[in-house]
N, C-alpha and C positions, 0 to 999 in steps of 0.2 A: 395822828389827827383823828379825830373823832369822826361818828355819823352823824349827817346834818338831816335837822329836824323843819317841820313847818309849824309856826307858831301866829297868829293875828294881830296884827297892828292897827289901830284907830288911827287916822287920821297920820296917815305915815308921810313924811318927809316935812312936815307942820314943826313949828314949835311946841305944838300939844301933843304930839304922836306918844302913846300909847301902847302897852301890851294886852294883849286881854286877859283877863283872870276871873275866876269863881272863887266865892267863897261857901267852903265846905266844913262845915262843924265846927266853926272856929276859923281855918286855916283857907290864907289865900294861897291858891292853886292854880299854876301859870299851864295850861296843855302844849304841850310838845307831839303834833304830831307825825307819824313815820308815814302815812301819805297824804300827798299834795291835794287828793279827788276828798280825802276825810275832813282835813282843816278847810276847804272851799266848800264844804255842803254845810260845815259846822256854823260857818261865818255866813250861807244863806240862809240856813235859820234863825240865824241874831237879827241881820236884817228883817226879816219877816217879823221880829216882836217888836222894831221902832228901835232898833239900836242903829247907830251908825255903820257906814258902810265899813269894813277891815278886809285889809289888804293880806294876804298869804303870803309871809316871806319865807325865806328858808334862809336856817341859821347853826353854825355848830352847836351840837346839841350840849359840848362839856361850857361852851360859853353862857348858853342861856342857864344851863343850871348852877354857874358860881356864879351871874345874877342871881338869880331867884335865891340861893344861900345866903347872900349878901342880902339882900330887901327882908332877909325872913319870909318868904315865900315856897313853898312847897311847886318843886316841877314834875308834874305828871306825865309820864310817856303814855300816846296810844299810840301800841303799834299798829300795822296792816291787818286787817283781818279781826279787830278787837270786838271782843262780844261781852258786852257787860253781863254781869252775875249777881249784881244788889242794885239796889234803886242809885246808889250815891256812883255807880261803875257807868249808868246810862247818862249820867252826866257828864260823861264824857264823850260820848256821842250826841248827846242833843243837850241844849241849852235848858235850865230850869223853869216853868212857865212864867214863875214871875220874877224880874228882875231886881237889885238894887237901883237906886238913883242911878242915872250914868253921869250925871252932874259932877260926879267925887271921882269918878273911874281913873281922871287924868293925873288927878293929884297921886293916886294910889299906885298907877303902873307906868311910871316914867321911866319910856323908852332911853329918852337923851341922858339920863341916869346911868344907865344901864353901857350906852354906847362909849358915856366916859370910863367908866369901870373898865370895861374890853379896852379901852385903849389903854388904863392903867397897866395892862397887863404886859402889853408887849417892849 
């Protein structure tokens, strides 16, 4: 069994529910955080730019990243303790000043997608 990560959900338990993702030079990038206090300060900073509110789940980490394989999505681990080293590594700890639409966000990171796949699995 793998180690279970914390990841952000929009609007969770909805029929719109959501992963969160960045896109980074091209590539959408799903964070997988290793603590619970990093993805909950990460997701008060989303809030603070007018994003919706996201929920911190925790989740197998090998599950969300054969999502994220499957979507073509790129899964980013930050561990405990991660200290960014390039402008594109600090986004991983804080959110970009300025956002995409969030209008598309739903379309783009479908959770229930995602929850069918893991169940494909078992």
């Amino acid at each position: 069994m793998s180690e279970k990560v914390h990841v952000l959900i929009f609007d969770a338990g909805s029929d719109a529910e959501g992963i969160h993702s960045l896109e980074l030079n091209g590539r959408t990038v799903v964070l997988l955080f290793a603590d619970q206090d990093d993805a909950e300060r990460y997701a008060g900073l989303l809030e603070a730019q007018d994003f919706p509110c996201a929920t911190v789940e925790m989740i197998q980490r090998d599950e969300v990243e054969i999502f994220c394989a499957q979507a073509g999505y790129e899964a980013r681990f930050v561990p405990t303790g991660f200290l960014p080293k390039s402008a594109e590594e600090r986004l991983l700890l804080a959110p970009p000043e300025h956002n995409l639409d969030t209008n598309s966000w739903k379309e783009q990171t479908d959770l229930d997608a995602f929850r069918r796949s893991l169940e494909g699995l078992l």
